[in-house]
N, C-alpha and C positions, 0 to 999 in steps of 0.2 A: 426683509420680507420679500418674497418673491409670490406670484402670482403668476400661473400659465396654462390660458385657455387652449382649449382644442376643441372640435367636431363643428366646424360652419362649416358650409358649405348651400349648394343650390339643390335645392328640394322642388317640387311642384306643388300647387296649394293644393291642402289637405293631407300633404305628407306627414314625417316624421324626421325628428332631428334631439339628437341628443348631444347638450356642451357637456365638457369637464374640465374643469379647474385644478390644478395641481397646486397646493400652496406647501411654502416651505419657511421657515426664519420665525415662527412663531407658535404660541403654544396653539395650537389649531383648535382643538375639543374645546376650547374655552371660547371661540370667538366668534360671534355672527358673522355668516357672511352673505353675499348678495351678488345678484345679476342685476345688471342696468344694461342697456342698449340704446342708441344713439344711429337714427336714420337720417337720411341725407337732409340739411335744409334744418332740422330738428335740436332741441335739446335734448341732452341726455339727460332719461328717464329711469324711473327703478322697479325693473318687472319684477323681483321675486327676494324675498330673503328668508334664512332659517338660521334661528336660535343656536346657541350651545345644546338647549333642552332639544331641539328640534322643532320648534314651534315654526311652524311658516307663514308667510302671508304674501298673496301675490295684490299685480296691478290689475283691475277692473277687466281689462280689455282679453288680460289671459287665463283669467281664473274658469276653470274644470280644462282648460286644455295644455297648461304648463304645470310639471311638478319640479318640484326644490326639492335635491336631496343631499344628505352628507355622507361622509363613508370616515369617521375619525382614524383609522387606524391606515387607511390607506391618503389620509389627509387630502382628500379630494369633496369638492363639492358638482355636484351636478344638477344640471336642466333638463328636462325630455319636454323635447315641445312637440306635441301632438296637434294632429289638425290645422297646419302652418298655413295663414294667409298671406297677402299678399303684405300687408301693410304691417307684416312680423319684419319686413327685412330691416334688415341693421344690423351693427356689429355691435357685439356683444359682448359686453366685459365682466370679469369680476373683480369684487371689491371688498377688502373688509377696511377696518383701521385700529390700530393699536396704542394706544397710550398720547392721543390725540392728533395722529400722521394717518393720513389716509394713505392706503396703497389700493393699483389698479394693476389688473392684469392687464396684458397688450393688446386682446380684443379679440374676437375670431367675426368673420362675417356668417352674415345669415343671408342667403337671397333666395326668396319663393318666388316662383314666374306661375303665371295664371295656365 
């Protein structure tokens, strides 16, 4: 299983930023998958995940300003993070896991500057 994020980068707060996840080596439509992020000094936390069905559910701090979305046929999962503050930066990974092995994508950063 492979896992490969793209789109961090440095935004201004109140911007916009959209990740995407590429995943490969497994049956994907069938599998939650998820963002977590991990800021300096911090544990890593789990902002967002969505269903096989598409169910979603994010963390407190991003809900009406992050959505989770999947694309099964183009086997990518994505983030649009809207209204970016300051205390969004971190790097951002995705993750699912499969038959009890977790797998991580390699991360992309996020930095919003005030």
């Amino acid at each position: 299983v492979q896992l490969q994020a793209s789109g961090g980068g440095l935004v201004q707060a109140g911007g916009s930023l959209r990740l995407s996840c590429a995943a490969s080596g497994l049956n994907f439509r069938i599998n939650s998958m998820y963002w977590y992020r991990q800021a300096p000094g911090k544990q890593r936390e789990l902002v967002a995940s969505i269903s096989s069905k598409s169910t979603t559910n994010y963390t407190d701090s991003v809900k009406g300003r992050f959505t989770i979305s999947r694309d099964n046929v183009k086997r990518t999962v994505s983030l649009q993070m809207n209204s970016l503050k300051e205390e969004d930066t971190a790097r951002y990974y995705c993750y699912t896991d499969l038959r009890g092995r977790d797998f991580w994508g390699q991360g992309t950063l996020v930095t919003v500057s005030s």
